[in-house]
C-alpha positions in Angstrom: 94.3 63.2 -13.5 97.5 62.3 -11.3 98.0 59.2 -10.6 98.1 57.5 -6.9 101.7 59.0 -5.2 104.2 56.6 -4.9 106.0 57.7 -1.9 108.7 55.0 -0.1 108.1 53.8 3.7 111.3 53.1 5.9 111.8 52.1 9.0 114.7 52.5 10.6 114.3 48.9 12.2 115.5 47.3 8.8 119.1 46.7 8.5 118.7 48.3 4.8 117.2 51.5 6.4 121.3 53.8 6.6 121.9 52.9 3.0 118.4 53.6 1.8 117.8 57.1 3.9 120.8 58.6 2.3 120.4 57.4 -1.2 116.9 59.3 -1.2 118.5 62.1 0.6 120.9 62.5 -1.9 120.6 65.6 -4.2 123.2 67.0 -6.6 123.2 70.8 -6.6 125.7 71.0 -9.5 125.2 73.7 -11.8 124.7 72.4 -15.5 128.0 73.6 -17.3 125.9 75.6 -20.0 124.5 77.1 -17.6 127.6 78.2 -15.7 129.2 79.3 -19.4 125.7 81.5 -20.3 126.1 83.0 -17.4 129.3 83.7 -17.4 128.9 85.5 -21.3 126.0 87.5 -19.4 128.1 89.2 -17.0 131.1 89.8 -18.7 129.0 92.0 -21.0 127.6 93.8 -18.0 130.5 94.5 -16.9 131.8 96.0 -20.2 128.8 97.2 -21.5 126.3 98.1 -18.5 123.5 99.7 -19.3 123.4 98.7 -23.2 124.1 94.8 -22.3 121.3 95.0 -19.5 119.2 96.9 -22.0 119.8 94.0 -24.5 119.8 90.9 -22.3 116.0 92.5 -21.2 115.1 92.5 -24.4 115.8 89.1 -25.3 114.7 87.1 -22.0 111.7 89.1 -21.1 110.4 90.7 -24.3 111.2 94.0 -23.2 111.4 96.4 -26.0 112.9 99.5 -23.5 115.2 102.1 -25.2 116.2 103.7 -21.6 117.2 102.1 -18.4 114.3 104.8 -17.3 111.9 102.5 -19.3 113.0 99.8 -16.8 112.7 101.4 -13.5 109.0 101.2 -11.0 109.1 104.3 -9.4 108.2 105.0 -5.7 104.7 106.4 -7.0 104.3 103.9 -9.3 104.5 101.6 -6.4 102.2 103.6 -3.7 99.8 103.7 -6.9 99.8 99.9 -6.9 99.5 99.6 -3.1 96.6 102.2 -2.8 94.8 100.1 -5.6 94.6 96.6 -4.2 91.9 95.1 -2.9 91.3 96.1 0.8 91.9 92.3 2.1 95.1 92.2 0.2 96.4 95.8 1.2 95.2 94.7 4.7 96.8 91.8 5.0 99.8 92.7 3.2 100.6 95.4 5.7 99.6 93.2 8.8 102.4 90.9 7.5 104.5 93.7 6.6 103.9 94.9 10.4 104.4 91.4 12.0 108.1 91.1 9.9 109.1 94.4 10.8 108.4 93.7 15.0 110.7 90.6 14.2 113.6 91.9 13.3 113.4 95.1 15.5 113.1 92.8 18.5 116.4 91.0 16.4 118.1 94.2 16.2 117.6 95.2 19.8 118.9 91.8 21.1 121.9 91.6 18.6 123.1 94.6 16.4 124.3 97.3 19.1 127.6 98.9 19.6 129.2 98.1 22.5 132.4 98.7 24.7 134.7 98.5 27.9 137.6 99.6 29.3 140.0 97.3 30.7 142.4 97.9 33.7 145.1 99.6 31.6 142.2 102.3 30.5 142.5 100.3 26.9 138.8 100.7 25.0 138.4 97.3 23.2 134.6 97.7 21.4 133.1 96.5 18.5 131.0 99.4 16.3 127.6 98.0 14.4 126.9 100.3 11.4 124.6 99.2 8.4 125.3 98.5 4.8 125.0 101.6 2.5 123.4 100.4 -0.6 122.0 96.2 -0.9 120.1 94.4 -3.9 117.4 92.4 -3.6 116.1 90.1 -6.1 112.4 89.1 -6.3 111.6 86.3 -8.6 108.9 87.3 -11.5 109.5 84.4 -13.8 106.7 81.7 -13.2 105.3 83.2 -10.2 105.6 86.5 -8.3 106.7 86.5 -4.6 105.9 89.7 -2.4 106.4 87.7 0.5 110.2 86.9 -1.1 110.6 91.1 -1.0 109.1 91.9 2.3 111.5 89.1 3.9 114.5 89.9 2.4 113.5 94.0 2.3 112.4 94.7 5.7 115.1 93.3 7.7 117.6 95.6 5.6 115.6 98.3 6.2 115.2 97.7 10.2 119.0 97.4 10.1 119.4 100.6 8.7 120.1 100.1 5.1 120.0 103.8 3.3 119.2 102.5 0.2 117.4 99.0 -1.0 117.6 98.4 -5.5 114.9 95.7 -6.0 115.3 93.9 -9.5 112.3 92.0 -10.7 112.1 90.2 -14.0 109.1 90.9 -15.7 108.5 89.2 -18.8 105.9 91.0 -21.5 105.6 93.7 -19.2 103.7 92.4 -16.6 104.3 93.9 -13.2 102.7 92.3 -10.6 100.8 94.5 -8.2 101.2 92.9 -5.0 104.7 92.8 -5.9 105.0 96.8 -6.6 102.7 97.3 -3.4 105.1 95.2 -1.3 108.1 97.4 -2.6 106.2 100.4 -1.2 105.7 98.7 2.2 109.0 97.3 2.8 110.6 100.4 2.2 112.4 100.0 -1.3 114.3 103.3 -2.8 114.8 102.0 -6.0 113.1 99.6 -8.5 114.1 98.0 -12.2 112.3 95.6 -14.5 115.0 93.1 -14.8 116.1 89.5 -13.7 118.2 86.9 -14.8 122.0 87.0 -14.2 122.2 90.2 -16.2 120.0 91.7 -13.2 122.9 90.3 -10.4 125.7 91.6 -12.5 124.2 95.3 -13.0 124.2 95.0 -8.9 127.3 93.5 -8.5 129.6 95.7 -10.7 127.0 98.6 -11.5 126.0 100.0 -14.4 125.5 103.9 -15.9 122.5 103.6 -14.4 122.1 101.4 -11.5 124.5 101.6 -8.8 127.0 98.5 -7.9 125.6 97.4 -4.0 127.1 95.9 -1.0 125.1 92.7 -1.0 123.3 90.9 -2.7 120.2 88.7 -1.3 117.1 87.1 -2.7 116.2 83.7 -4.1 116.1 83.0 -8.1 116.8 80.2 -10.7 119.6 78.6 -11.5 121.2 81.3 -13.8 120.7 83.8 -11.0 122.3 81.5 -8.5 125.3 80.7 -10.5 125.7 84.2 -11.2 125.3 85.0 -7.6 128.3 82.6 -6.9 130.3 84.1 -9.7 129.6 87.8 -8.2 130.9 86.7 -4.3 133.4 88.2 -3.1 133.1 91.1 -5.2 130.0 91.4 -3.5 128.2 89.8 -0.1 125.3 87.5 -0.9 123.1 85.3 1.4 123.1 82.1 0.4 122.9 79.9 -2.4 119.1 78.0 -2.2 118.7 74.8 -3.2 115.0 72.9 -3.6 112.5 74.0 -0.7 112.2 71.0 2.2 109.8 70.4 4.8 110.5 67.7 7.3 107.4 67.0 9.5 107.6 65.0 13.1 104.7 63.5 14.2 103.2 61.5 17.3 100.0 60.8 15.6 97.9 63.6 17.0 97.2 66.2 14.3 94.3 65.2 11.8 96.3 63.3 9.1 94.9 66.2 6.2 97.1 68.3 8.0 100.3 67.3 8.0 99.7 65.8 4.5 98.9 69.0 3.6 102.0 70.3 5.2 103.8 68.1 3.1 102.1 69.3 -0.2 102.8 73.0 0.7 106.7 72.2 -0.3 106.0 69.7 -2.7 103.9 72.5 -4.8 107.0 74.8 -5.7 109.3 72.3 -7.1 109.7 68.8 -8.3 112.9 69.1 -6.8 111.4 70.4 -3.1 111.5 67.6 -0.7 109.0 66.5 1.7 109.8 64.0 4.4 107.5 62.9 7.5 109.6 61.1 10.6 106.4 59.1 12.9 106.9 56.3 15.4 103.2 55.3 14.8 103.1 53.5 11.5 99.3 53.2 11.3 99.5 57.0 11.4 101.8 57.2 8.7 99.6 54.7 6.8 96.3 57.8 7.3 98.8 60.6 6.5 99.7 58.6 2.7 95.8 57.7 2.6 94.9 61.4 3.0 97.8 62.9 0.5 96.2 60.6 -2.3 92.4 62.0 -1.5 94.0 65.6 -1.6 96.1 65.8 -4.3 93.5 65.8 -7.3 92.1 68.7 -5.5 95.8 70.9 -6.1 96.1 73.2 -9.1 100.1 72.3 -9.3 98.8 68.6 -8.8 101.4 67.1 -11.3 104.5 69.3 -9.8 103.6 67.5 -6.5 103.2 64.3 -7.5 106.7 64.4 -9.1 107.9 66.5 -5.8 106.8 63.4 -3.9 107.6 60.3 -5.8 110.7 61.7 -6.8 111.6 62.8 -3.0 109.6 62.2 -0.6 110.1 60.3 2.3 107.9 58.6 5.1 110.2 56.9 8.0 108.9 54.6 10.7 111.2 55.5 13.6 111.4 53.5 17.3 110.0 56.8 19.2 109.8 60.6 19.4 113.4 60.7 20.1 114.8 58.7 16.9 112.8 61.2 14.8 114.5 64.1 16.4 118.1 62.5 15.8 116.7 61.6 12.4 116.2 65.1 11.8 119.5 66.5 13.0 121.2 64.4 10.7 119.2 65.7 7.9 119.0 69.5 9.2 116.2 70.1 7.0 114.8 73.9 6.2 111.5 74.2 7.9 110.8 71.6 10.7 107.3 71.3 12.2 106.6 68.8 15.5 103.5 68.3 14.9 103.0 67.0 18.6 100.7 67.2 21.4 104.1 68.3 23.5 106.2 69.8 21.0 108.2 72.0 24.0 109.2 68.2 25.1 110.9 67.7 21.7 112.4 70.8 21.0 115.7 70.8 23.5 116.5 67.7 21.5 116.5 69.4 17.8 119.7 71.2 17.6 119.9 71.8 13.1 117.3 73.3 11.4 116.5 76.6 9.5 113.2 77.3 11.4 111.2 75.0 14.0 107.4 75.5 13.6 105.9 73.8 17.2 102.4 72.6 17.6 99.9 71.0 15.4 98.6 74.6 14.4 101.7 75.8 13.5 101.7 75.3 9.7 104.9 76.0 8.0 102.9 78.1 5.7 102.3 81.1 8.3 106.1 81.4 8.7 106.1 81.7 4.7 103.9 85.0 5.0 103.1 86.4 8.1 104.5 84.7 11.7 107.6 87.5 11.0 110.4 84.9 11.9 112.4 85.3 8.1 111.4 82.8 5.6 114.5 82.7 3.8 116.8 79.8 5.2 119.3 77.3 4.8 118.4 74.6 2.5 120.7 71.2 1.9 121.6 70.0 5.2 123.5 73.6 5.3 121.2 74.4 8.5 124.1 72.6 9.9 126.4 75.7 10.2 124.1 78.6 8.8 120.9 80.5 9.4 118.1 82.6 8.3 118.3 85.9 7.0 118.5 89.0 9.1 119.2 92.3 10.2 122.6 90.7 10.9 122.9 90.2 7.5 123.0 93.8 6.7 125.1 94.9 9.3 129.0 94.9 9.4 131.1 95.0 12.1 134.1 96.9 13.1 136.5 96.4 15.9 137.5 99.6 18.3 140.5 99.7 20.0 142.4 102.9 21.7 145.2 101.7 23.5 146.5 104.1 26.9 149.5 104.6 27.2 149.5 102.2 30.3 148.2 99.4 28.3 150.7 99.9 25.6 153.5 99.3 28.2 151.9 95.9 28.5 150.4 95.1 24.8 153.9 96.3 23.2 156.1 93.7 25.3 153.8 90.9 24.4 153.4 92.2 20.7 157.1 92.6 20.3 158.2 89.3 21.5 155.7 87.5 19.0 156.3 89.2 16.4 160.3 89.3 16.5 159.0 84.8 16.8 157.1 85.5 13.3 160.2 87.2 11.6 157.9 90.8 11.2 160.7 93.6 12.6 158.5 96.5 11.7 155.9 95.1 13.8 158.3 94.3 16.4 159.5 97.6 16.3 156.1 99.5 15.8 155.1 98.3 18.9 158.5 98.9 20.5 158.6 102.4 20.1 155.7 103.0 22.3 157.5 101.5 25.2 158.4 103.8 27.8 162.9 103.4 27.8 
């Protein structure tokens, strides 16, 4: 039986309240040095072995026994098998959220990923072309849960952008595939599919193996090997991010039921004990209900104890002055999903400039943007919502500039090209450019 949550009250009238908001704010997202080494081993073998080192590193983390990459890999039937065999509510529901994603980001797409150019008075084109990626990875986590929301978020988008081929890796230890998993794959549009995870899974995308192709990109959430092998491959690949614990921060004027929002609160606390959960309110009585109502629920959770640790370890309640504190409160903590849980919410938001996504209204739980709103669900974590945002078709498009100069505009682009660059020292440019000038 969990015991009663322990979860710190501050107001921000104290004079202690700056020192104490940051120290609970505070998390270290340092990789643990073995870690970093392991992984490190993991894909230098990949890289020199491929297939045989992926084959091996299977074999040891997830019990695999496969002699053949083709052991590994969930085929397209093998995932339209999976669909046509769930449940209807589930196959229902996964294709109305499927459906619901996909208008998203084509609405995205329309509003931000065309070509486009002009011609200036000189008859110069200036442009910029949008073209797709060609190939991108994308891992789906398979170690203590299974995510098919995780694949149809990070899937669709790439395949609404254009993407001609999406390689989904999924770890599955003992061999068990996940259905909803494999039925997602088939929705979302996946071409390819292996059994693997773990860093050996990010370097068989990043470098490629005799098997598996090396991609463009690399998105997806994992643990920490798979993140520190994600920063290791950058560079030699695109990723998205790297995650760090989920975080909900919850603003309040005291009119949602109280069961909600402490509920809210839980729905973070349940994946981690590192996941933070923090509510801003002005009306302390109501924060007073929401901790009353989070100690009557949590018995009732299956992942009761990860929560409790979640939110004695993290979580926050803050008394603020007004509606207005708690929205400067929460630009200074750009937190990953924000709800105002307000009777006006649209009289709060102008004020809330960081934050990955804004869920307004009391019936707005952060848990329909998890599955099903369509908005992405994967999103900047760690105050990073700063200077970053969520995943989309953006993220698996590239750009490239166009220019075609006339010869009109290079009269007038070569003089100002040539004088800077005789400034920087650079005589070939200088003279590149000169050579177009009419004498």
């Amino acid at each position: 039986m969990p015991g009663v949550l322990n979860i710190p009250v501050l107001n921000t009238a104290d004079a202690s309240f700056d020192a104490a908001f940051q120290a609970r704010l505070h998390w270290s997202g340092d990789t643990d040095v073995a870690i970093e080494s392991r992984v490190a081993e993991i894909i230098a073998a990949v890289r020199r072995d491929g297939d045989q080192a992926v084959l091996g590193f299977t074999q040891q983390f997830d019990g695999l026994a496969a002699a053949t990459m083709a052991d590994l890999e969930i085929t397209q039937a093998e995932m339209k098998a999976a669909y046509d065999a769930l449940p209807d509510a589930q196959r229902d529901a996964l294709k109305q959220a499927a459906d619901r994603i996909r208008a998203y980001h084509e609405a995205q797409k329309r509003a931000s990923g065309q070509s486009w150019q002009y011609t200036d008075a000189d008859g110069t084109l200036l442009g910029q072309k949008v073209t797709p990626l060609d190939r991108v990875g994308i891992y789906v986590p398979g170690g203590k849960a299974a995510y098919p929301s995780s694949l149809l978020m990070n899937a669709i988008p790439a395949h609404v952008a254009g993407v001609a081929e999406i390689i989904m890796v999924v770890p599955t230890p003992r061999g068990e595939k996940n259905a909803l998993v494999l039925a997602a794959g088939f929705v979302a549009g996946v071409t390819k599919a292996y059994t693997i995870g773990g860093a050996q899974a990010v370097a068989a995308l990043a470098y490629g193996t005799q098997t598996i192709e090396k991609v463009d990109k690399i998105t997806g959430p994992g643990n920490a090997y798979v993140a520190s092998a994600k920063r290791r491959v950058f560079g030699q690949v695109g990723i998205d991010m790297i995650a760090g614990p989920s975080e909900i921060l919850v603003i309040a004027d005291g009119t949602t039921p109280a069961d909600w929002v402490a509920m809210d609160l839980f729905s973070q606390a349940e994946h981690d004990e590192l996941a933070q959960s923090i509510l801003l309110t002005p009306d302390a009585a109501y924060a007073n209900a929401v901790i009353a109502a989070m100690d009557r629920l949590l018995p009732s959770m299956p992942r009761a104890s990860i929560i409790e640790r979640s939110i004695n370890d993290r979580g926050l309640v803050v008394i603020t002055e007004d509606m207005a504190q708690a929205c400067e409160i929460s630009n200074r903590i750009a937190p990953e999903h924000l709800e105002v849980s307000s009777a006006t919410p649209h009289q709060w938001e102008p004020l809330l400039k960081h934050a990955g996504a804004i869920f307004l209204g009391a019936y707005t739980s952060e848990s329909l943007g998890d599955y099903c709103a369509g908005p992405n669900h994967v999103l900047p974590t760690s105050g990073t919502a700063r200077f970053s945002s969520p995943l989309g078709v953006y993220d698996f498009q590239k750009r490239s500039s166009l220019i075609e100069v006339s010869p009109q505009g290079a009269q007038v682009l070569g003089k100002i090209a040539q004088t800077l660059a005789l400034g920087e020292g650079l005589h070939a440019h200088a003279e590149s450019a000169a050579m177009r000038l009419k004498s």
